[in-house]
C-alpha positions in Angstrom: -29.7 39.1 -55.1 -33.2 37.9 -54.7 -36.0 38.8 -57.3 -39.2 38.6 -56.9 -39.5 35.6 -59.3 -37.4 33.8 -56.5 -39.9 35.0 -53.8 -42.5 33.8 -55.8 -41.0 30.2 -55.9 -40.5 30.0 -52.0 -43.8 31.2 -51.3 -45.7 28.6 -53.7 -44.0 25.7 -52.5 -43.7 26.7 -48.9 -47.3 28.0 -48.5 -49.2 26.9 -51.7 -51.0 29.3 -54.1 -53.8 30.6 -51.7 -51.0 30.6 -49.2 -49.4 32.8 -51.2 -52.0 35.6 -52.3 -53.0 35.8 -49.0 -49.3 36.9 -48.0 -48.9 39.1 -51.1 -52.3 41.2 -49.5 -50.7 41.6 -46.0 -47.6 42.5 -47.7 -49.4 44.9 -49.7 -51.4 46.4 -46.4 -48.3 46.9 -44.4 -46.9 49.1 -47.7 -49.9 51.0 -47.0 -50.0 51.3 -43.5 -46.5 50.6 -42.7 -46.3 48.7 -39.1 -43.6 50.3 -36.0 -40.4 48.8 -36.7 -40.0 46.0 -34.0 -37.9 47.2 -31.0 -34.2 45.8 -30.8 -34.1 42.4 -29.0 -32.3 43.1 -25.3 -29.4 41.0 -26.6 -28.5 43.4 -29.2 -29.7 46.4 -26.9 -27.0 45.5 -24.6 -24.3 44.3 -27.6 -25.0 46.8 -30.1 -25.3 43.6 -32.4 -28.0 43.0 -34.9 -29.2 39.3 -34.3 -32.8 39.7 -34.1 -36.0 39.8 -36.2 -37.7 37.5 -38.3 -36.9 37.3 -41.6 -39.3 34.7 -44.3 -37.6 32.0 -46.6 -39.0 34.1 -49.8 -37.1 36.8 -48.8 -33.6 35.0 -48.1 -33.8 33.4 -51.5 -30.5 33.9 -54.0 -31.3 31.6 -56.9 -29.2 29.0 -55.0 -30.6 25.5 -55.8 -31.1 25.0 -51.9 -33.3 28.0 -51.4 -36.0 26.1 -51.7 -35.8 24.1 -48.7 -35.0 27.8 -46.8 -37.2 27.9 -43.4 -36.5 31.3 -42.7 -34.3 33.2 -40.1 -34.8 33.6 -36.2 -32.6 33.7 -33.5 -32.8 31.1 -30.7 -33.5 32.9 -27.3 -30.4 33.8 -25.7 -31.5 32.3 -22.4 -32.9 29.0 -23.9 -29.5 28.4 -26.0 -27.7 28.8 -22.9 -29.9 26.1 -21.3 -29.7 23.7 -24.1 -25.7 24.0 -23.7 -26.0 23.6 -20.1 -28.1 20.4 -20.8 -25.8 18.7 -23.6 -22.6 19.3 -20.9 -24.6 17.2 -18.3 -25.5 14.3 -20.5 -21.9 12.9 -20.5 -20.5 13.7 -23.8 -17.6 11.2 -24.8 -15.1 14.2 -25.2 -14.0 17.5 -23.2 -15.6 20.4 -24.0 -12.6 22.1 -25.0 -12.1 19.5 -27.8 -15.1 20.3 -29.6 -16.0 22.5 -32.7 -19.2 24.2 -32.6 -21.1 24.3 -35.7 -24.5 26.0 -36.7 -25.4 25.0 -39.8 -27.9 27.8 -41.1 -26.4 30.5 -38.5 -28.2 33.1 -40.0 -26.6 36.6 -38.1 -24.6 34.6 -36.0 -26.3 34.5 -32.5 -25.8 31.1 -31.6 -22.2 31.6 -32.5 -21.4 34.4 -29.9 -23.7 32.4 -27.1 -21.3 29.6 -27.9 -18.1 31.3 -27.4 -18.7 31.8 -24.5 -18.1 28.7 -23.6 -14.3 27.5 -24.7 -14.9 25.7 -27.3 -11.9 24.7 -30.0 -13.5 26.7 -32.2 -16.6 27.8 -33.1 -18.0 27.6 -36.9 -20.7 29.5 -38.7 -22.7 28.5 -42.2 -24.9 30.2 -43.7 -25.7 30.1 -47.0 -27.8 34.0 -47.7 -24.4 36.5 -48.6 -26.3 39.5 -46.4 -26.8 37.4 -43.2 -23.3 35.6 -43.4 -21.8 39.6 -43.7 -24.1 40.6 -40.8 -22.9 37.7 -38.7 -19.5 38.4 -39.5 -20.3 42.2 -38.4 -21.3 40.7 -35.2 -18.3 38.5 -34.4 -16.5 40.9 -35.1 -18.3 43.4 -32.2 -18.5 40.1 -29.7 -14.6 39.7 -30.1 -13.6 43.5 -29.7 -15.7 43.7 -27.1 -13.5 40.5 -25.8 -16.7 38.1 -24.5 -15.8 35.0 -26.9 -13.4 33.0 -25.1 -13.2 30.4 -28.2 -12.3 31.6 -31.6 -15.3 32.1 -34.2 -15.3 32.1 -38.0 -18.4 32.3 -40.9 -18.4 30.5 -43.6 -20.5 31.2 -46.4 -22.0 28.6 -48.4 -24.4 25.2 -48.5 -24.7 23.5 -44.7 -24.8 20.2 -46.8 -21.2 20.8 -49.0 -18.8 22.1 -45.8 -15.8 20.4 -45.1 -16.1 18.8 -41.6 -13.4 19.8 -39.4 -11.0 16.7 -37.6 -11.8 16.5 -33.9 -15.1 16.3 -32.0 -17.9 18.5 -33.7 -21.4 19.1 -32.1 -23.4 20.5 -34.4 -26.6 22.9 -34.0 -29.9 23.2 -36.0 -32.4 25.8 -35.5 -35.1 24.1 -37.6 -32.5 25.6 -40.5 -34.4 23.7 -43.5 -36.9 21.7 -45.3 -37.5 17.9 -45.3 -35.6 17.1 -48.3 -32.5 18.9 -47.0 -32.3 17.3 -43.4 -32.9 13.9 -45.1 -29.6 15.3 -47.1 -27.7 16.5 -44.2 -27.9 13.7 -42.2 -26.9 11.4 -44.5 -24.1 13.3 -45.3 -23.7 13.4 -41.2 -23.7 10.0 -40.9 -21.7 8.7 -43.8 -18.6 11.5 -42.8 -18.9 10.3 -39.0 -19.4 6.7 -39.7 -15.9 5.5 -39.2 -15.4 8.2 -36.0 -19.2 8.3 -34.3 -18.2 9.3 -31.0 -16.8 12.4 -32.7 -20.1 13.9 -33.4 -22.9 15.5 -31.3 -26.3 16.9 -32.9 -28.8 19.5 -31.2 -31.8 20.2 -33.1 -33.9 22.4 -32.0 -37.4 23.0 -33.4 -36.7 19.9 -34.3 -39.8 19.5 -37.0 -38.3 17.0 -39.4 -36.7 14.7 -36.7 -37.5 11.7 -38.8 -34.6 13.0 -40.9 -32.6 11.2 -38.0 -34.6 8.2 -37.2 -32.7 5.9 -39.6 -29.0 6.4 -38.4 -29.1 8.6 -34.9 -29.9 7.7 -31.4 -32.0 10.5 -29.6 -30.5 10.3 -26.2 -32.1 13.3 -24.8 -35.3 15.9 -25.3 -37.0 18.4 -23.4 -38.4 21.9 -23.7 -35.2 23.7 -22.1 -35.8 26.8 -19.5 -36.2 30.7 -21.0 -36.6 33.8 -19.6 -40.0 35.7 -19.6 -37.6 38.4 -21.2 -36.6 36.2 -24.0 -40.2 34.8 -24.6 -41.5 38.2 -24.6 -39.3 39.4 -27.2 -38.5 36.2 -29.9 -40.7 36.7 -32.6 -41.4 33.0 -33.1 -40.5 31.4 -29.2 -42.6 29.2 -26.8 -42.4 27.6 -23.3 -42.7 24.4 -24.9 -40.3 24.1 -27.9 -38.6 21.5 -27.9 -34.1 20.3 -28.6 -33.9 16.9 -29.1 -29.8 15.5 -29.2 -28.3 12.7 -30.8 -25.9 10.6 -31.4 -24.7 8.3 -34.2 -26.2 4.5 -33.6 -22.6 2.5 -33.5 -22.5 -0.6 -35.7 
């Protein structure tokens, strides 16, 4: 459960003290004057799922040790994550598609995952750490599947991106700018030193990709580009522009 103690940690290390007095007065003026609430995004219009909104690291906080590093929670546009896909299966991965697990790592409520089976994946892998956006994404793979649009089985796991057992096979992993510096210098360590012996087995797409550097050392960048989106989707992602960026990469073989 988070408290407002745990809030108040985020939000001083995230966005310093003046940072944070300044967001405890719009806080307070929205209580006052409380705003519309935001339409549903047309994704979930036309699903009946609940993937949208926007959602602060202070308020995903669970007294987890990792919370800290918490970016927050949006969901990538529907029609850019279909591009960046498109993209990645054109830039001559070393395996068939079919033999790859999908993996989000900070799924949040689990769009990415549904966009993904649509593709047939082996399998495709939620994590997420936050217990009320893991059950909501599991709410929504479970709507996707009745509603029989995944054509690759999906699962949620709950817990810490940087502590999930890797599955055997090809994986190509996705970030959604999921977490802060220290953590991304974490996970891709741990990404490197589990693929080291099998490098070909691993694909990465980060996108927001604002502590690339985490990758510099031990990856390969072997594509980037701001990938198409609708004016739809632009109009209604809280936090999208024309010119954000996925970059992909690969393990450097030694």
């Amino acid at each position: 459960m988070t408290t407002v103690l745990d809030k108040l940690r985020w939000s001083i290390r995230h966005r310093g003290l003046a940072g944070t007095v300044e967001a405890a007065a719009k806080g307070l003026r929205r209580k006052i004057r409380p705003e519309p609430a935001p339409s549903p995004h047309p994704f979930d219009f036309a699903h009946g799922t609940d993937t949208g909104g926007l959602i602060t690291g202070a308020d995903l906080a669970s007294s987890h040790p990792s919370d800290r590093y918490i970016e927050g929670y949006a969901a990538v546009p529907p029609s850019r994550f279909r591009s960046i896909l498109a993209r990645w299966q054109v830039s001559d991965p070393p395996h068939a598609l079919a033999d790859y697990t999908f993996i989000d790592l900070g799924c949040g409520k689990g769009r990415a995952l549904l966009l993904a089976s649509e593709l047939p994946f082996r399998q495709v892998v939620g994590v997420e750490l936050n217990p009320p956006l893991a059950a909501t994404a599991q709410a929504n793979v479970g709507l996707w599947t009745a509603a029989n649009h995944a054509r690759s089985p999906i699962r949620v796991e709950r817990g810490d991106a940087t502590e999930m057992a890797w599955p055997e096979g090809p994986c190509v992993v996705f970030l959604f700018n999921p977490f802060g510096v220290a953590l991304m210098q974490t996970l891709a360590h741990r990404l490197a030193a589990e693929f080291r012996t099998r490098p070909t087995d691993l694909e990465v797409l980060y996108y927001k990709p604002e502590h690339a550097d985490a990758f510099a050392k031990s990856f390969e960048m072997t594509w980037c580009e701001a990938s198409g989106i609708t004016p739809e989707d632009l109009a209604a992602d809280p936090v999208a522009s024309p010119i954000d960026e996925t970059r992909a990469y690969r393990l450097v073989k030694r």
